[in-house]
C-alpha positions in Angstrom: 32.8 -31.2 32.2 34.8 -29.4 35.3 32.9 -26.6 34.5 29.9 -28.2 35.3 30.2 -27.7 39.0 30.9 -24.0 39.3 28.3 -23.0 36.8 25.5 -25.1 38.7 26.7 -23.5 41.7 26.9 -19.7 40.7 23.1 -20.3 38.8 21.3 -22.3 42.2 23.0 -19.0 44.1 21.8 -17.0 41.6 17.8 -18.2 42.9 19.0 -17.4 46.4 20.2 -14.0 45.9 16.6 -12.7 45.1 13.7 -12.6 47.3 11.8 -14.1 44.3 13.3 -17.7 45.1 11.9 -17.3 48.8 8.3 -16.2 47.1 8.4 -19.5 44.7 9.0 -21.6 47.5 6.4 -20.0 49.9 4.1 -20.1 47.4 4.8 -23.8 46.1 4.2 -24.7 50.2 0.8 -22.9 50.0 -0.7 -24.3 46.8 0.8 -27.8 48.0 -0.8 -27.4 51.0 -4.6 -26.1 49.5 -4.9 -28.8 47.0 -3.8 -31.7 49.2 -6.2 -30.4 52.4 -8.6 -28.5 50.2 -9.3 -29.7 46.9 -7.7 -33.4 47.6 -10.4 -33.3 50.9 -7.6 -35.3 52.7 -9.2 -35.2 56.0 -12.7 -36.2 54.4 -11.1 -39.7 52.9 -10.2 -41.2 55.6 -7.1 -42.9 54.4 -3.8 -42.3 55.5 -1.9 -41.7 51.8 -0.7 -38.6 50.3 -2.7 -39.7 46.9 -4.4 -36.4 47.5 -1.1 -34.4 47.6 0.7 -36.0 44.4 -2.8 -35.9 42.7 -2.4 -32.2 41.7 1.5 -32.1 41.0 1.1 -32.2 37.3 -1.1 -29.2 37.6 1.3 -27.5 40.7 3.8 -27.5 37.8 2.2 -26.7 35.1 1.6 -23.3 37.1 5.1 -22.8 38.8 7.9 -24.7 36.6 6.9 -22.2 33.3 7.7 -19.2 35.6 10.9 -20.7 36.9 12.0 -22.0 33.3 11.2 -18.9 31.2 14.3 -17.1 32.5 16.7 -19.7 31.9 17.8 -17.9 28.5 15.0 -15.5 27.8 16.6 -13.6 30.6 19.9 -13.6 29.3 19.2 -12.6 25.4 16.8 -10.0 26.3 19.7 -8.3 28.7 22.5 -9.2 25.7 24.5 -11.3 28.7 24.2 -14.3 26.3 26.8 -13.4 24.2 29.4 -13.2 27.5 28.6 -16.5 28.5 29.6 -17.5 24.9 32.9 -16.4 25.6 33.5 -17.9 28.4 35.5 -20.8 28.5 32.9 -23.6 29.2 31.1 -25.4 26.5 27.3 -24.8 25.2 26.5 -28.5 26.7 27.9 -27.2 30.0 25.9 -24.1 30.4 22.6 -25.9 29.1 22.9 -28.7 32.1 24.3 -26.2 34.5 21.1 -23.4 34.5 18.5 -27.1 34.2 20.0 -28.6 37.0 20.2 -25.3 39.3 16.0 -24.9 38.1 16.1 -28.9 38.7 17.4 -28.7 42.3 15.9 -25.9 43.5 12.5 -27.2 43.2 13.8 -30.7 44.8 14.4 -28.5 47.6 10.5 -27.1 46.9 9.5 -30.5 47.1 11.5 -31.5 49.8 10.7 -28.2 52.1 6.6 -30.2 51.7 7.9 -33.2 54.2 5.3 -31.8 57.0 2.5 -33.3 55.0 4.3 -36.5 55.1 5.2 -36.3 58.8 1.3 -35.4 59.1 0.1 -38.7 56.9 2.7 -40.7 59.6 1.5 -38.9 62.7 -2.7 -39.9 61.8 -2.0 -43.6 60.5 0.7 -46.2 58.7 1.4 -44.8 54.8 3.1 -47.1 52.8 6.4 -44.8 53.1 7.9 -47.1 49.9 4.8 -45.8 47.5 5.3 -42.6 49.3 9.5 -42.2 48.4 8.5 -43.5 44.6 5.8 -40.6 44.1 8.2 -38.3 45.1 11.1 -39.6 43.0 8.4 -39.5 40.1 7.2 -36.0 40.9 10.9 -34.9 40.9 11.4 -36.8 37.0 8.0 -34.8 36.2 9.3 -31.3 37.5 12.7 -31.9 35.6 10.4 -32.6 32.3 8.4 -29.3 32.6 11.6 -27.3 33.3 13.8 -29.2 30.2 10.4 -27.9 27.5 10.8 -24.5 29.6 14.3 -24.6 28.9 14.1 -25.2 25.3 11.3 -22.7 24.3 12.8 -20.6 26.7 16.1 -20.5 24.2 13.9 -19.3 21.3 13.2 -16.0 22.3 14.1 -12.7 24.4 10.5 -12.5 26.0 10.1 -14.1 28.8 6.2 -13.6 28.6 6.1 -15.2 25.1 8.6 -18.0 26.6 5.9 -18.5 29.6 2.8 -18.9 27.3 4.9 -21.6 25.1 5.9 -23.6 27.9 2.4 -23.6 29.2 1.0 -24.3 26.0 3.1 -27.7 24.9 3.2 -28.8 28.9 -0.5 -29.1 29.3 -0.4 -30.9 25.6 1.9 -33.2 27.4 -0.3 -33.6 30.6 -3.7 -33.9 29.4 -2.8 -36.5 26.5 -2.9 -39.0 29.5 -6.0 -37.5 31.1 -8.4 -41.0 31.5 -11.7 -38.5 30.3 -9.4 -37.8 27.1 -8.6 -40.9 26.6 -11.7 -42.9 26.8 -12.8 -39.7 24.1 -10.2 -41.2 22.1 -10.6 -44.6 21.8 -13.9 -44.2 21.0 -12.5 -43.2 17.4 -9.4 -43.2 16.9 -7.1 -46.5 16.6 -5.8 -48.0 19.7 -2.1 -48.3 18.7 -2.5 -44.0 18.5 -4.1 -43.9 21.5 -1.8 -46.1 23.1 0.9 -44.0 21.5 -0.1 -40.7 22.4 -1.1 -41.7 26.3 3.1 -43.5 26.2 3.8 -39.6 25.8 2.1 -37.5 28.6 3.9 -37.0 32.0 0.6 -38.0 33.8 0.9 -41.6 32.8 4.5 -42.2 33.8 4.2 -39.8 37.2 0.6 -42.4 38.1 2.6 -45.4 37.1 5.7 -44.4 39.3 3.4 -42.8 41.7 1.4 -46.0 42.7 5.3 -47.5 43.8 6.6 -49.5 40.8 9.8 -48.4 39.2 9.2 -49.8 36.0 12.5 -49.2 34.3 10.2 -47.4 31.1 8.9 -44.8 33.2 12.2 -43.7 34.5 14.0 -44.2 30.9 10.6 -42.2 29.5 11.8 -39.2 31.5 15.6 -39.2 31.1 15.2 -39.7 27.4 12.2 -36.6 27.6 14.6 -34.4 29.5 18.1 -35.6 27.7 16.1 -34.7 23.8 14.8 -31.5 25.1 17.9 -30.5 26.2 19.4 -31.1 23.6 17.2 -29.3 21.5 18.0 -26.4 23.9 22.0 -26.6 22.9 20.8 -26.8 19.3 18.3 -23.6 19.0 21.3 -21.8 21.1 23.8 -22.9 18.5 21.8 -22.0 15.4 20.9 -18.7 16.8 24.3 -18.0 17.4 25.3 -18.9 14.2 22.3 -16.7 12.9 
């Protein structure tokens, strides 16, 4: 793919080019910063962790990765520019990974711009900084998750409000199906092996299990295979609309 390069390039500029990147990032900082000191009560705990910070992430994106995903193509059909970059010599598996990894990097660099807090954690006591470097490796997997569904129900339509409320619809499906309340709901009815199933398919328990420092090789496969089929999806709604 030697494409690949200059079209992740030209789409992380494209973030950069608008004060809008600048006012994600600012306000990813803030809510980072609110929930981990405010709602997390990190001072109040007494425990030098960031369990507190990573605590909310599901929710942090589940508020900002829908926003940042919904102009991936929405953007582009709605302004009729999708039909240029279907003429351009690159390939429709190119231009799918190119605009998810531009979104993908550019909230690493969201999440990497929040290393105060971890300073701070280091500064008031002795973190485990291994746990600390797997929760953020697992919040990273979890951001590229929200941003490959926003990427694919982004595709389906030229609204970007419509391709908000769909990404924010089936993302919370995929977060609260691991919720422990939900869960203990379900087993009270429900067989375990569905249960079990349902809980192997929400980002919550994969980001907890990565997020308490093991790298079990099924959480990590869990979200290349979740990103890789939803991205693939994305190639194939562009195709058949194309062909439509």
């Amino acid at each position: 793919m030697p494409a690949l390069p200059a079209l992740l390039r030209r789409e992380l500029g494209s973030y950069f080019a608008t004060p809008l990147a600048y006012l994600f990032i600012v306000i990813f900082l803030m809510l980072s910063s609110f929930f981990t000191f405010k709602l997390g009560n990190f001072f109040d705990r007494g425990q030098a962790d960031l369990t507190s910070f990573f605590l909310f992430h599901p929710w942090l994106y589940l508020i900002l990765a829908p926003p940042l995903a919904m102009r991936l193509w929405a953007e582009e059909r709605k302004s009729g520019t999708i039909e240029l970059l279907m003429t351009l010599p690159v390939t429709l598996l190119e231009m799918v990974l190119g605009k998810f990894l531009a979104a993908w990097l550019f909230t690493g660099i969201a999440l990497l711009l929040t290393f105060p807090i971890w300073l701070t954690v280091n500064y008031l006591g002795d973190p485990d900084n291994g746990v600390v470097v797997a929760a953020y490796l697992g919040s990273w997997l979890m951001a590229g998750a929200f941003l490959a569904v926003g990427s694919c129900l982004s595709a389906t339509t030229g609204n970007q409000v419509i391709a908000f409320i769909l990404t924010v619809s089936v993302c919370f499906v995929f977060v609260i199906i691991g919720y422990p309340a939900l869960l203990e709901v379900l087993y009270g009815w429900a067989p375990n092996w569905l249960v079990d199933t349902l809980a192997s398919l929400s980002f919550l328990t994969h980001f907890q299990s990565i997020g308490r420092g093991v790298l079990d090789w099924r959480d990590l496969l869990f979200f290349v295979l979740f990103i890789g089929c939803w991205l693939l999806a994305t190639a194939i709604v562009i195709q058949v609309k194309k062909a439509g």
